[in-house]
VEXSE-432970 format. One line per 3 residues: number of its first residue (from 1); their letters; for each residue y, z, x of C-alpha. Coordinates in nm, 2 decimals, padded with zeros to 4 digits. Layout:
NUM> a> Y/Z/X; ...
***
This chain:
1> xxx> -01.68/-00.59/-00.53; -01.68/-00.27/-00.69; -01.65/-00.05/-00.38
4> xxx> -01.35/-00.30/-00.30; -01.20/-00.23/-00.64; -01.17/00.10/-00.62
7> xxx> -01.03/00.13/-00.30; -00.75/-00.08/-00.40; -00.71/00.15/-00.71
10> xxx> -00.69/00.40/-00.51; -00.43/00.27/-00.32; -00.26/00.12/-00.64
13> xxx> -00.24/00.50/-00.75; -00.14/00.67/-00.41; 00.18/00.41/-00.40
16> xxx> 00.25/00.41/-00.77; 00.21/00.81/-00.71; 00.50/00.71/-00.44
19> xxx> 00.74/00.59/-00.75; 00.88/00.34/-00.46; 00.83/-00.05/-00.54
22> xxx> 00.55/-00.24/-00.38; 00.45/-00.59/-00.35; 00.09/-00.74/-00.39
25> xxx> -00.01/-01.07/-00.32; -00.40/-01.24/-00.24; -00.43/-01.37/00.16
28> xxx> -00.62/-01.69/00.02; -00.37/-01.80/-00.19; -00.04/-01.68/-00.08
31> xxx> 00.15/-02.01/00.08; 00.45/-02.02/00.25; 00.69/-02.04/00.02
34> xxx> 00.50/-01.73/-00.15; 00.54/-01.53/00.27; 00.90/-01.66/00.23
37> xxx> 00.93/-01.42/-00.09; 00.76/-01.10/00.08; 01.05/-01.13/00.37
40> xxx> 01.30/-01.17/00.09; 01.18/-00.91/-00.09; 01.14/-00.63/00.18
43> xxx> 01.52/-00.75/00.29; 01.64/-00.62/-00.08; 01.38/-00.36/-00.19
46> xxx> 01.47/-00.08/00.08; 01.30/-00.18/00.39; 01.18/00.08/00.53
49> xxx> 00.98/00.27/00.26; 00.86/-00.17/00.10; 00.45/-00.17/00.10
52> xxx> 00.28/-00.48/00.03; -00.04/-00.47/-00.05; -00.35/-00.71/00.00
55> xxx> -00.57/-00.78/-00.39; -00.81/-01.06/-00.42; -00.71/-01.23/-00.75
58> xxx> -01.06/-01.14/-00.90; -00.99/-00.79/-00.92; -00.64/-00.84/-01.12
61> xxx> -00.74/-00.83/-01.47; -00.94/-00.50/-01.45; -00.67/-00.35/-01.22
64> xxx> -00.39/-00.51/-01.40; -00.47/-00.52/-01.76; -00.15/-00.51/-01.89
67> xxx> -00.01/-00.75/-01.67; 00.15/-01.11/-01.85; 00.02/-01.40/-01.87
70> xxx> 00.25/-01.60/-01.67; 00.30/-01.32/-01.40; -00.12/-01.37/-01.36
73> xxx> -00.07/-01.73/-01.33; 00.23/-01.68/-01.05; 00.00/-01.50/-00.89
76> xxx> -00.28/-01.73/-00.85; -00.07/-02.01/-00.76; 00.05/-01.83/-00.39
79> xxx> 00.32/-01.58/-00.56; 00.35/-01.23/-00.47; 00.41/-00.99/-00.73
82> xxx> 00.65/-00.67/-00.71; 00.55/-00.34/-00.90; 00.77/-00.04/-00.98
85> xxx> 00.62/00.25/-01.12; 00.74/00.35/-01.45; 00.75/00.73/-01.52
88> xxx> 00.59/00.85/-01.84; 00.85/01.06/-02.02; 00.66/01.34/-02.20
91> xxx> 00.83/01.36/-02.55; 00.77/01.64/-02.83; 00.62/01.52/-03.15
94> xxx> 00.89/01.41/-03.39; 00.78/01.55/-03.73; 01.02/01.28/-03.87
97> xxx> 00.96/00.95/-04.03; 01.24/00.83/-03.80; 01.22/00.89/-03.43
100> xxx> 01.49/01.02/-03.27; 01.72/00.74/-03.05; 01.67/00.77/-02.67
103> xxx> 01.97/00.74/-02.47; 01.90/00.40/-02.40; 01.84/00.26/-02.77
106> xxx> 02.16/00.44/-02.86; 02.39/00.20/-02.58; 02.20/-00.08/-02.68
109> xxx> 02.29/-00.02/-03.08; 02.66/00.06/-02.96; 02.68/-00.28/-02.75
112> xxx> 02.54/-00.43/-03.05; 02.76/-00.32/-03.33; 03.09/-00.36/-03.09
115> xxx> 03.08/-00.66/-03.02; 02.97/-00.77/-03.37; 03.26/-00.61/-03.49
118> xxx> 03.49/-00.81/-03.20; 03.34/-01.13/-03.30; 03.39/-01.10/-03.66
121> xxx> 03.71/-01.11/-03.57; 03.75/-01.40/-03.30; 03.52/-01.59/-03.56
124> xxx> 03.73/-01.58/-03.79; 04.05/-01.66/-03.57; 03.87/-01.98/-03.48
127> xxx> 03.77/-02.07/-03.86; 04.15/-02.05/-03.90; 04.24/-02.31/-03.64
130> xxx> 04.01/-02.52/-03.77; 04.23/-02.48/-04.09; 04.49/-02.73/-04.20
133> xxx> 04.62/-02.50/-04.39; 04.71/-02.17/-04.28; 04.72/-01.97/-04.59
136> xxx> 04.57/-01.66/-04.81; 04.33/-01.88/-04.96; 04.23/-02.01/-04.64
139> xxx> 04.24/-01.72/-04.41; 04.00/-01.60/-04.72; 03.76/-01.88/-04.67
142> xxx> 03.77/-01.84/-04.32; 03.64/-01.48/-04.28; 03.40/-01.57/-04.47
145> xxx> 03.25/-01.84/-04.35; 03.29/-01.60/-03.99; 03.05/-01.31/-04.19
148> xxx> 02.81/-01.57/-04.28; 02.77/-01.75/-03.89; 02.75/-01.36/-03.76
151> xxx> 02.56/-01.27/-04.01; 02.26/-01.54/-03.90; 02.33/-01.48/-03.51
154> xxx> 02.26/-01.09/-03.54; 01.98/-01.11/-03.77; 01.59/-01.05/-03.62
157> xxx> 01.44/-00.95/-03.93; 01.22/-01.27/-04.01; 01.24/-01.48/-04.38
160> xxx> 01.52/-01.35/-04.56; 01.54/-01.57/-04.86; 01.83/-01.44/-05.04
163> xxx> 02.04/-01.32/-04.71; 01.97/-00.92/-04.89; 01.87/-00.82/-04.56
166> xxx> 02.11/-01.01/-04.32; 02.40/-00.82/-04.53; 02.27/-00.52/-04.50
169> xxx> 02.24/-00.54/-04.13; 02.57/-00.65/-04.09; 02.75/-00.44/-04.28
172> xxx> 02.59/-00.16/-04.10; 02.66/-00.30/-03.77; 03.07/-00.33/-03.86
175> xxx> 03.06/00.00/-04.01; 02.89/00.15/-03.68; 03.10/-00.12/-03.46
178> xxx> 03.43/00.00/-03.61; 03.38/00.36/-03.61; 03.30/00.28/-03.22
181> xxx> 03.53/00.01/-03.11; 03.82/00.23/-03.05; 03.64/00.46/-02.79
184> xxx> 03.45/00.15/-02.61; 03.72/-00.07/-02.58; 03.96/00.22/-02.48
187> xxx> 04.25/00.18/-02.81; 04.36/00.34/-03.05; 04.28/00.19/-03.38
190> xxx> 04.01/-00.05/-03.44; 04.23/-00.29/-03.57; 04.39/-00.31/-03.22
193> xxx> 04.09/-00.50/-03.10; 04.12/-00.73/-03.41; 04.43/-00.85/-03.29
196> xxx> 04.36/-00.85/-02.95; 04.08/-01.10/-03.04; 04.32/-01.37/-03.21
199> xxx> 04.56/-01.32/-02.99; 04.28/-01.46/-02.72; 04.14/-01.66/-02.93
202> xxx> 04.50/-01.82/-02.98; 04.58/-01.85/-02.65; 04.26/-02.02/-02.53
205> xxx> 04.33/-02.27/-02.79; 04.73/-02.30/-02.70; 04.65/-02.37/-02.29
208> xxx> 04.38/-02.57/-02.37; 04.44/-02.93/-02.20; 04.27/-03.21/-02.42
211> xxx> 04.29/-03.47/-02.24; 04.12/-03.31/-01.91; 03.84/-03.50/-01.77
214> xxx> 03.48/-03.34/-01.94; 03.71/-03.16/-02.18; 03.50/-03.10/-02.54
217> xxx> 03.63/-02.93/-02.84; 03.82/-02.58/-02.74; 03.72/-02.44/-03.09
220> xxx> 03.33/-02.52/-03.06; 03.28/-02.40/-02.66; 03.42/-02.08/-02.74
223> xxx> 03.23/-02.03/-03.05; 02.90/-02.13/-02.82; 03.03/-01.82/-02.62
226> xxx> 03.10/-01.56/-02.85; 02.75/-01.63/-03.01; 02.57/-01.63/-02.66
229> xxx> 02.69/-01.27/-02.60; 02.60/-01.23/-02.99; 02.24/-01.31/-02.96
232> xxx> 02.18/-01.20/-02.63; 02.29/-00.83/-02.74; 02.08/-00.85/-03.03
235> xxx> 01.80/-00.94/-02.86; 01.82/-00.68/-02.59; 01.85/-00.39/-02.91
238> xxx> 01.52/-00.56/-03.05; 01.40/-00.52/-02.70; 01.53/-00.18/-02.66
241> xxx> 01.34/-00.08/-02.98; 01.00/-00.19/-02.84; 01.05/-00.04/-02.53
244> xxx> 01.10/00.30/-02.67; 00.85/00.30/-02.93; 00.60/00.20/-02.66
247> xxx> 00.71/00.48/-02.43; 00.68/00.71/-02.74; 00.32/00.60/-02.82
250> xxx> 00.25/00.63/-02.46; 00.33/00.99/-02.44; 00.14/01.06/-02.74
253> xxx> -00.20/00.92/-02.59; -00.13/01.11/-02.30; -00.14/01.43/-02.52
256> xxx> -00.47/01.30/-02.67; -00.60/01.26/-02.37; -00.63/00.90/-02.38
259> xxx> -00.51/00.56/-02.18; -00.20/00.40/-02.27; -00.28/00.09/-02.48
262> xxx> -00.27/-00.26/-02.32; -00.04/-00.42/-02.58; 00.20/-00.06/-02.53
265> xxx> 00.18/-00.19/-02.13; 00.31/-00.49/-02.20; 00.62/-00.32/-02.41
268> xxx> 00.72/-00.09/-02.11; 00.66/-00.35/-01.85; 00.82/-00.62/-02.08
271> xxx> 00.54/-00.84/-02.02; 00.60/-01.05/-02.29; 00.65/-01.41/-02.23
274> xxx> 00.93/-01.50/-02.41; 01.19/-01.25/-02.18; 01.53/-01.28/-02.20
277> xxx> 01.62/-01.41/-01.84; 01.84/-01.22/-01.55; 02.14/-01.44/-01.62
280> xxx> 02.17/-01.39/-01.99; 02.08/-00.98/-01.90; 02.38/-01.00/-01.65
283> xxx> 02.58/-01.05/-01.97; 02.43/-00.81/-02.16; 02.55/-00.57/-01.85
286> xxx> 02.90/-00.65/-01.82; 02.96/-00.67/-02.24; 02.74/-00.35/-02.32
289> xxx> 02.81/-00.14/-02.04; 02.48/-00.06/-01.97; 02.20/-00.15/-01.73
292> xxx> 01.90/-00.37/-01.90; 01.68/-00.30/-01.58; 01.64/00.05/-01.79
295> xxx> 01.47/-00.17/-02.03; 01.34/-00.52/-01.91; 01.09/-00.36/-01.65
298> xxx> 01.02/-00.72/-01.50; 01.41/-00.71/-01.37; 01.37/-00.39/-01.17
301> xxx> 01.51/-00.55/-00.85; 01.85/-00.67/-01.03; 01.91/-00.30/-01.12
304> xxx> 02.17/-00.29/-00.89; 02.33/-00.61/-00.98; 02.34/-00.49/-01.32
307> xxx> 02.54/-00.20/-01.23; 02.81/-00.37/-01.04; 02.81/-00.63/-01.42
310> xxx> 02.85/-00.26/-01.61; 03.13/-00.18/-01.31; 03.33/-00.49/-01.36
313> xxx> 03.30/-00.48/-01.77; 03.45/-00.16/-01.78; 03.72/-00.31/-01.57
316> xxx> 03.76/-00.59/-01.86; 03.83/-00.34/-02.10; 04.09/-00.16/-01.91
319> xxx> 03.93/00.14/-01.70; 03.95/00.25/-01.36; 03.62/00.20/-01.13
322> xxx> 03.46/00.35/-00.82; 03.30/00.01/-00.61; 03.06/00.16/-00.32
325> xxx> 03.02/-00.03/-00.02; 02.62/-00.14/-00.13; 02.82/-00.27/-00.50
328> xxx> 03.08/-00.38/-00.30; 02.82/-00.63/-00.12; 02.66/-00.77/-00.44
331> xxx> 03.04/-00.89/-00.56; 03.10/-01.03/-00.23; 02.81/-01.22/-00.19
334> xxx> 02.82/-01.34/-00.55; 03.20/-01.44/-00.56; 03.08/-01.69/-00.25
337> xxx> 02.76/-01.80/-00.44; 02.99/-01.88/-00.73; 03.23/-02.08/-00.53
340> xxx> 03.00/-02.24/-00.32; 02.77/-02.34/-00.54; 03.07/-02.46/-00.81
343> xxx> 03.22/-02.73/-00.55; 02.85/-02.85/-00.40; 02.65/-02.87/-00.74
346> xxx> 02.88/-02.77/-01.02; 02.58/-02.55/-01.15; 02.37/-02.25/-01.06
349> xxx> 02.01/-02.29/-00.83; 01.81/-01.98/-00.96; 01.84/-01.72/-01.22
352> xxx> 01.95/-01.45/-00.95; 02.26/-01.74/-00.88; 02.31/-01.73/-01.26
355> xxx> 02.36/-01.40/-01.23; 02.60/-01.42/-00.95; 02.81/-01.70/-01.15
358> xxx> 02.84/-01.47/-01.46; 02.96/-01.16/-01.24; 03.21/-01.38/-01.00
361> xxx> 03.36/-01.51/-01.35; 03.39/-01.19/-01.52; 03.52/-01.05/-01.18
364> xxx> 03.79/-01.34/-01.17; 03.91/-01.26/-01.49; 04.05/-00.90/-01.38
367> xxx> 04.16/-01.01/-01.04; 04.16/-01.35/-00.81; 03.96/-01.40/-00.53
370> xxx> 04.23/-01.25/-00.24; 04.26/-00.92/-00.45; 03.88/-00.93/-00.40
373> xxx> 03.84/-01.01/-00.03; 04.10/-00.76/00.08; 03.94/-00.48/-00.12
376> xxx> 03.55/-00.56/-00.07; 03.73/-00.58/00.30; 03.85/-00.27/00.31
379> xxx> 03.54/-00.08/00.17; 03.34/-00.26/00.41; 03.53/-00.14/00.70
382> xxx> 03.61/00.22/00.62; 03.25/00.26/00.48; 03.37/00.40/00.19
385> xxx> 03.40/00.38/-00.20; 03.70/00.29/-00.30; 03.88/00.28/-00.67
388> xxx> 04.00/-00.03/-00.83; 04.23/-00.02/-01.11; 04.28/-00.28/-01.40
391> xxx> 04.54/-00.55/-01.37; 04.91/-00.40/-01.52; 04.93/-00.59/-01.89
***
């Protein structure tokens, strides 16, 4: 077993060496449904450089060690498993308490303290209409009781008996998210996005039918929204943090000459158990204008879903994107899972179709479905990239 170990870390090492993603899987467990996956896979992870790779199950741990526990347990049940190597990024010491912010902590922190900021504000627009009275005293009470509800949704610090240390990080998140709103949501003044948040929250409220069949309070789904996109930000920063600090400790074992530790594996893989899912990462993309693949290892094969969610969130908030004909694919194809899968089942089948549902919608909210078709068209048959402009206001 030994020889047969290290020929497969060998060859573990030549295709990681590669930097391409490969696929491993054991012959005597593997089933059909698991065979089924491998053809999937090598359809969407660039066919002609995809290796899969034959390793008993009893070798995994040693060759594996950082690998989680439910991914280990996938495995043995007939899964394959895909791998994408992960670059070590050499960084200096940092003579400093405080280690400098990588590029991709500081879009996470932005995306973070943004949307706080937005939410603060189409919180407290829906306290308000919750108001019978629509004064000072209780637009007062209002705002409020919107600090306090953000306050709790942001917060990741653990007991906080006397709310001290949710406060704090608020406060720094809306003086970070104000200085920044204007440049991320392309206005002038932060207040502009204020506004622009009761004015939608108003109008939700205003063409909201009642008395439509499976209709529920207007007030409380849209709060159950703008709290989703809350947490799920604030999550992917915490994420973000670990990530990075585990690529920093990384680097320095490399300069000590030693192995990466396994619990730092399971950081940069993002091995944990309790991940944040594709669907609610598709969110993340299209709100924080960045890619989470950069981050969550496990979703490497989204990355380019991802991108076309960062495409079309930019779009929302008013810019001009370029849409290449492999992006232009991915919106096609999830604009038909969307609708498809809306009149069969009224819900999504997998977490890649959750992903698909949360791109079509954000994609229908800057143009319908025929503006779609004609352009995905278009770059289909010219083979070319084409620009698409946000809807006139």
């Amino acid at each position: 077993m030994d020889n047969v170990e290290n020929l497969i870390r060998d060859r573990l090492e030549h295709l990681g060496s590669q930097g391409e993603p490969f696929a491993i899987f054991d012959p005597a467990l593997i089933d059909d449904a698991g065979q089924a996956e491998v053809r999937d896979l090598a359809r969407v992870l660039s066919p002609e450089k995809f290796v899969v790779l034959a390793v008993p199950a009893a070798v995994l741990p040693a060759l594996l060690p950082s690998l989680a526990h439910d991914h280990s347990q996938a495995f043995m049940q007939g899964r394959p498993l895909v791998i994408h190597p992960i670059g070590l990024e050499i960084r200096d010491e940092n003579p400093s308490h405080r280690p400098v912010d990588t590029d991709r902590l500081k879009t996470a922190k932005t995306a973070l303290a943004v949307h706080t900021f937005r939410i603060v504000s189409a919180q407290t627009a829906l306290e308000l209409a919750r108001s019978v009275q629509q004064d000072r005293a209780a637009a007062v009470e209002a705002g409020k009781c919107a600090r306090e509800r953000v306050e709790d949704a942001v917060w990741r610090g653990g007991a906080d008996p006397d709310g001290a240390g949710k406060m704090r990080r608020f406060d720094g998140l809306i003086d970070r998210g104000r200085r920044l709103a204007p440049t991320f949501f392309g206005v002038d003044k932060a207040g502009e996005v204020a506004r622009a948040e009761e004015h939608r929250i108003a109008g939700r409220i205003e063409a909201f039918d009642p008395d439509a069949p499976g209709a529920e309070d207007i007030t409380a789904m849209l709060e159950q929204d703008n709290f989703d996109r809350l947490r799920h930000l604030a999550d992917h920063e915490l994420r973000a943090k670990a990530h990075e600090g585990a690529m920093a400790r990384w680097s320095a074992s490399v300069r000590e000459g030693k192995p990466i530790e396994g619990a730092d594996g399971l950081d940069v893989a993002n091995g944990i158990v309790r991940r944040q899912s594709a669907p609610d990462l598709m969110r993340v993309a299209i709100d924080g204008d960045l890619n989470p693949a950069e981050v969550h290892r496990n979703l490497e094969t989204m990355r380019e879903a991802f991108e076309v969610g960062r495409l079309i969130g930019r779009l929302s908030r008013g810019c001009s994107i370029e849409l290449a004909v492999g992006q232009a694919k991915i919106l096609i194809l999830s604009l038909h899972i969307f609708a498809s899968q809306l009149h069969e089942t009224g819900k999504p089948e997998t977490e890649a179709d959750g992903c698909a549902w949360f791109l079509a919608d954000a994609a229908l909210a800057c143009h319908d479905l025929g503006f779609w078709n004609a352009t995905v068209a278009r770059i289909l048959d010219t083979g070319e990239a084409e620009t698409v402009a946000p809807q006139a206001p």
